[in-house]
C-alpha positions in Angstrom: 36.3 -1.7 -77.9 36.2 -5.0 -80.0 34.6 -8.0 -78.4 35.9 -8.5 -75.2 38.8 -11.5 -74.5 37.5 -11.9 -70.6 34.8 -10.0 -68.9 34.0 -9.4 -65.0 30.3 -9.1 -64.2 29.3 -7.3 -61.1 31.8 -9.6 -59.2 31.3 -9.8 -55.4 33.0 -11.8 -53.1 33.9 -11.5 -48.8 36.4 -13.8 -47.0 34.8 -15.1 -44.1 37.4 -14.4 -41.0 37.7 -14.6 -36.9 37.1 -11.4 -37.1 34.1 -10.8 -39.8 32.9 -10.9 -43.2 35.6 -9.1 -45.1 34.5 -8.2 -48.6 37.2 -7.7 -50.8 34.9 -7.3 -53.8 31.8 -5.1 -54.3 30.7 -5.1 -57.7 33.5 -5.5 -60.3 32.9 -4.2 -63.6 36.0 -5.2 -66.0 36.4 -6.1 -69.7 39.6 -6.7 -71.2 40.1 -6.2 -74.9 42.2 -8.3 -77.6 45.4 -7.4 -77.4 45.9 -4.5 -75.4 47.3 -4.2 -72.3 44.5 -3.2 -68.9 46.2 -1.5 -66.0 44.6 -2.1 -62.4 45.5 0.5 -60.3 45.3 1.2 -56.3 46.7 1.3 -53.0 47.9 -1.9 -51.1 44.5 -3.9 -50.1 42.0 -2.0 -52.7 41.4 -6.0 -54.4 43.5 -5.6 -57.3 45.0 -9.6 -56.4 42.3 -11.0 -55.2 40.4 -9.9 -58.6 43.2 -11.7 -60.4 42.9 -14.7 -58.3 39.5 -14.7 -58.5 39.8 -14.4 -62.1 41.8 -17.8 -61.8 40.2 -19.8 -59.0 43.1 -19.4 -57.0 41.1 -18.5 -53.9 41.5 -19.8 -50.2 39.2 -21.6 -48.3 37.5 -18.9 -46.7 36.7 -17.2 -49.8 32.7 -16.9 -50.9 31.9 -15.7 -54.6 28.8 -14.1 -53.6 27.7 -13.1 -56.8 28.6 -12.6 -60.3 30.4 -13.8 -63.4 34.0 -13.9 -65.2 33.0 -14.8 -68.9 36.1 -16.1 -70.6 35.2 -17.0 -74.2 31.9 -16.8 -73.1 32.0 -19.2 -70.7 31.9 -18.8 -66.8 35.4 -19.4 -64.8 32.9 -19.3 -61.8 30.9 -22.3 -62.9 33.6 -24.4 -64.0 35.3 -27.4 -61.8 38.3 -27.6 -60.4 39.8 -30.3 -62.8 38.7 -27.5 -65.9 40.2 -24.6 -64.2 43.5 -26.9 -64.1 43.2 -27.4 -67.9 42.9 -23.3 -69.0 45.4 -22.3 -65.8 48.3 -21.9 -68.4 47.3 -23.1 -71.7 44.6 -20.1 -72.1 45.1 -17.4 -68.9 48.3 -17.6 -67.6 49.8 -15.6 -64.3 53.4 -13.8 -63.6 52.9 -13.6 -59.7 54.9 -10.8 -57.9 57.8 -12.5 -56.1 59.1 -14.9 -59.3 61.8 -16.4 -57.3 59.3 -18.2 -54.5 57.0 -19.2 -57.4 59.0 -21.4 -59.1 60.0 -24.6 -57.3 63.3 -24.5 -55.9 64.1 -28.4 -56.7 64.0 -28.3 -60.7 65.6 -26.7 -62.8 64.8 -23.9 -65.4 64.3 -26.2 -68.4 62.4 -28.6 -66.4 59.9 -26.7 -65.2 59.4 -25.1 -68.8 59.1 -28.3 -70.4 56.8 -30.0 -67.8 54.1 -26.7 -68.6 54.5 -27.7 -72.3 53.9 -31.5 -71.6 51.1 -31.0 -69.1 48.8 -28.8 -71.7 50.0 -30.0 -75.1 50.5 -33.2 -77.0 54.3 -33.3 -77.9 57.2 -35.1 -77.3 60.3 -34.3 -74.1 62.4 -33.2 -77.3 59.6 -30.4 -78.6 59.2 -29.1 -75.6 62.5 -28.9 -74.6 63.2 -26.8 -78.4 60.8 -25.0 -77.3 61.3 -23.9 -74.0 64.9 -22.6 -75.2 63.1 -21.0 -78.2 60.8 -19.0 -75.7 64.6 -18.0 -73.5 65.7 -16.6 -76.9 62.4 -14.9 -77.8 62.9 -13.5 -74.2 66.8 -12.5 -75.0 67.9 -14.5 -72.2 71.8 -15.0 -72.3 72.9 -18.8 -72.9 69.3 -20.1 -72.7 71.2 -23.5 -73.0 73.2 -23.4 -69.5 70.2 -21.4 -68.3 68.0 -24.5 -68.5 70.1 -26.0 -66.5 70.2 -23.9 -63.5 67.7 -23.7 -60.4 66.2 -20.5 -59.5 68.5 -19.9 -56.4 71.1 -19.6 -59.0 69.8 -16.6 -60.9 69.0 -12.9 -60.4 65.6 -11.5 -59.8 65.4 -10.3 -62.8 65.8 -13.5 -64.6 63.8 -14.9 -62.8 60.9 -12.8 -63.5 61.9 -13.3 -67.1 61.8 -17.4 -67.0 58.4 -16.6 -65.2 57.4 -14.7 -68.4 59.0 -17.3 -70.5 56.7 -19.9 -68.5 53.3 -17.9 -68.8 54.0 -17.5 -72.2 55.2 -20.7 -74.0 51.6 -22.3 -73.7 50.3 -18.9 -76.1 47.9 -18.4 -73.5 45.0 -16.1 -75.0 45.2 -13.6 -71.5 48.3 -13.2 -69.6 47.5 -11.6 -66.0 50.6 -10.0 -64.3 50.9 -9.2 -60.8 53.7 -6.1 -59.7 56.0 -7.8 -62.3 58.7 -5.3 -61.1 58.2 -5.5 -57.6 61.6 -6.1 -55.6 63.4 -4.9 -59.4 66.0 -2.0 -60.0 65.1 0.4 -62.0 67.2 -0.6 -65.4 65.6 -4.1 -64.8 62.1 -2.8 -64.3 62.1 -0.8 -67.6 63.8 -4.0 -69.4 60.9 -6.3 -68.1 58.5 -3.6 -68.9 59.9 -3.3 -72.7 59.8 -6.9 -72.7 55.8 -7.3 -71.5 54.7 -4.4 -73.9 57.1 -6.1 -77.0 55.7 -9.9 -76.7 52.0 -8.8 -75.8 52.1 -6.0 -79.6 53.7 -9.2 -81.7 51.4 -12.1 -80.2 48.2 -10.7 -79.7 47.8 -11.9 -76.1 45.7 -9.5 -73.7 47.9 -8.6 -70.7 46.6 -7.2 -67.1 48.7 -5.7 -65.4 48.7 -5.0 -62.0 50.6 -2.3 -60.4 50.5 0.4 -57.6 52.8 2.3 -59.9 51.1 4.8 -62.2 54.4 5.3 -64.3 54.4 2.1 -64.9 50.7 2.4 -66.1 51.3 5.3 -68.7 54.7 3.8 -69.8 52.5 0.7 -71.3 49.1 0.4 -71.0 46.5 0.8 -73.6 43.5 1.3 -70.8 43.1 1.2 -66.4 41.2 0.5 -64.5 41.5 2.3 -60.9 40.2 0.2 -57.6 39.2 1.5 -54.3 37.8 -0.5 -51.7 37.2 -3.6 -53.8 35.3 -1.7 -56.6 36.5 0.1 -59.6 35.7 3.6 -59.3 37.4 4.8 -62.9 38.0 3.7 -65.9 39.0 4.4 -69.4 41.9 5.1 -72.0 45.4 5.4 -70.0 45.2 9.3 -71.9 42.0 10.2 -70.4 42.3 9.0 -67.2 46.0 10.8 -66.7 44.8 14.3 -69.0 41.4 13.9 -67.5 40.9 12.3 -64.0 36.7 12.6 -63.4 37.1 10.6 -60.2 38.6 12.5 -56.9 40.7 9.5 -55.8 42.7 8.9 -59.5 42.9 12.4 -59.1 44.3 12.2 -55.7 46.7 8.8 -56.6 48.3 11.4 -59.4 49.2 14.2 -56.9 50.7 11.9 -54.2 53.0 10.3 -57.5 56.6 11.4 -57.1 57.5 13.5 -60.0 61.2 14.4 -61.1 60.1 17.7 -62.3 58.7 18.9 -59.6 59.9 21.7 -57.7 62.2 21.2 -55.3 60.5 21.7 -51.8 57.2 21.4 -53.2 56.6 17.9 -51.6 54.2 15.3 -52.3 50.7 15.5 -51.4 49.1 13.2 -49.0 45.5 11.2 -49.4 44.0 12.4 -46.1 42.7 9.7 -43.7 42.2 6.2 -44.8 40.9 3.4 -46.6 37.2 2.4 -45.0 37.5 -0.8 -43.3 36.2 -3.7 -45.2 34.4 -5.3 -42.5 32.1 -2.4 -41.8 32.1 -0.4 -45.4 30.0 2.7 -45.5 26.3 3.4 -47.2 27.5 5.8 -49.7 30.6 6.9 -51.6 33.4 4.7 -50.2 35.8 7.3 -50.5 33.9 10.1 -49.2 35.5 10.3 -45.8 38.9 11.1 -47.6 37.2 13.2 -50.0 36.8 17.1 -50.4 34.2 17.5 -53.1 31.3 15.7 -50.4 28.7 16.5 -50.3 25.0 15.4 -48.7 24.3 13.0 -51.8 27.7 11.0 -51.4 25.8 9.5 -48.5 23.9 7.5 -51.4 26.2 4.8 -53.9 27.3 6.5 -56.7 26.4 4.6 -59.9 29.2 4.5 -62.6 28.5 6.3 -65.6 30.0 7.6 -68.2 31.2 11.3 -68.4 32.8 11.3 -71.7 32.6 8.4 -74.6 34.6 5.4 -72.7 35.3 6.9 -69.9 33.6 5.5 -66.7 33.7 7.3 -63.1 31.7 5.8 -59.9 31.4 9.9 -58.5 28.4 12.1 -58.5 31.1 14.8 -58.6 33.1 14.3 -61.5 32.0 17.2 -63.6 33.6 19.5 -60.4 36.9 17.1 -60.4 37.6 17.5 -64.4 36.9 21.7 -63.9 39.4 22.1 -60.8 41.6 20.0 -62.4 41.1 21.8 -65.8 41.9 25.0 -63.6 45.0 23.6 -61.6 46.6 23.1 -65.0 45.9 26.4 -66.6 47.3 27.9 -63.3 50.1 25.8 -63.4 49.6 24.2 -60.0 49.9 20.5 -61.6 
């Protein structure tokens, strides 16, 4: 991989609750690579958005970086103030969140909430940025960009509003665009426009994208490389090929057979992850995932380092010889 656009250095962080120390991060690993587009993958709560946030500073009040950096043009995020952060929040690392209706403001319109990114990071006049906020609506093949400018959010689809999100992370030519379940809440024709869309501007601009999902179609359909998170650490990671041809860790292996599949038998089912995910609070000694798994053993009761079994490809499992094998057999079988 070429010299990495962001990197995450053993990243730790807990939110500090009524309850307990919660500790949503335990020792990220991540690097992201000019212009390709990193997949995070995981079930709901495994840290995928509170890396991104973290990423951004966007944290609440309760949240303690504990330890660790996020080198962006080799600087550290972590170290910088708030009044910085403001200045590369959309200019250099901008953020699609999930639901794009309640993230833009309800009381401007389109166009003015276009131009006022442009105006806030870049020396030009109302009249450039307003040119250029309709040239990004036609980049992004949105229908009358001109009338569109005019309109609030309540007055267009979900879909187009995820697209003026786009339009809005974009128009600054941010240098890392991080995007949160962009097709949450979409139908399907829309998700695989927005999708098209994402993999089309990120190829012809050179921007690094991550892309959050839970979706592991949506992973394959676009990304270059994934990353897959399981109780706020990364447990695999690699080339989108290897990781679906060649799962080393028993949990990506796992995510894959619980994926619905439209060739699949009919009556074969789905299969389940058994039990479920450790409490955060009170995290285990060893393995996280060694309560759900079946290839434990006495030495998952130890952390499992993350190494790498094949040239790229990472797995946190002291097991993932035995995974690749019964996979390797499953699929000669033709059990997968």
């Amino acid at each position: 991989m070429t010299e990495p656009v962001l990197e995450v250095r053993n990243l730790r962080l807990y939110f500090e609750t009524y309850w307990g120390r919660v500790r949503a991060l335990n020792g990220i690993d991540l690097a992201l690579a000019q212009g390709e587009i990193t997949g995070l993958v995981g079930e709901t709560g495994s840290g995928k958005s509170v890396l991104a946030r973290t990423i951004l500073r966007l944290l609440e009040h309760n949240a303690v970086i504990a330890e660790g950096e996020v080198l962006f043009g080799g600087q550290d995020l972590l170290k910088k103030s708030e009044r910085q952060m403001r200045d590369i929040r959309g200019k250099n690392i901008a953020m699609v969140f999930q639901d794009a209706r309640s993230a833009l403001n309800p009381v401007f319109t389109v166009g003015h909430q276009l131009e006022r990114t442009i105006l806030f990071h870049q020396d030009v006049t109302k009249r450039e940025a307003r040119e250029r906020a309709l040239g990004m609506l036609r980049a992004l093949d949105i229908s009358e960009p001109a009338r569109r400018m005019r309109q609030y959010p309540h007055e267009l689809s979900g879909g187009m509003c995820q697209r003026v999100m786009i339009a809005m992370a974009l128009i600054c030519s941010p240098k890392l665009i991080i995007l949160d379940e962009p097709t949450t809440g979409l139908d399907v024709t829309v998700q695989a426009e927005i999708l098209s869309l994402i993999e089309k501007l990120v190829r012809e601009t050179g921007t690094s994208a991550l892309l959050i999902t839970h979706d592991l179609g949506v992973v394959l359909e676009i990304c270059d490389r994934v990353g897959v998170m399981y109780a706020g650490q990364i447990v695999e990671g690699g080339t989108t090929e290897a990781l679906f041809t060649d799962p080393r860790h028993p949990y990506t292996a796992a995510l894959q057979d619980a994926s619905l599949n439209v060739d699949q038998e009919i009556g074969r089912g789905i299969a389940a992850i058994p039990g479920s995910v450790p409490d955060l609070r009170y995290l285990p000694g060893g393995c996280y995932f060694a309560s759900r798994c079946s290839f434990r053993t006495e030495v998952c009761d130890e952390p499992p380092p993350m190494h790498e079994t094949t040239p790229g490809h990472l797995a946190r499992c002291f097991h993932s010889d035995e995974v690749a094998r019964q996979r390797r057999g499953l699929a000669s079988s033709g059990q997968r």
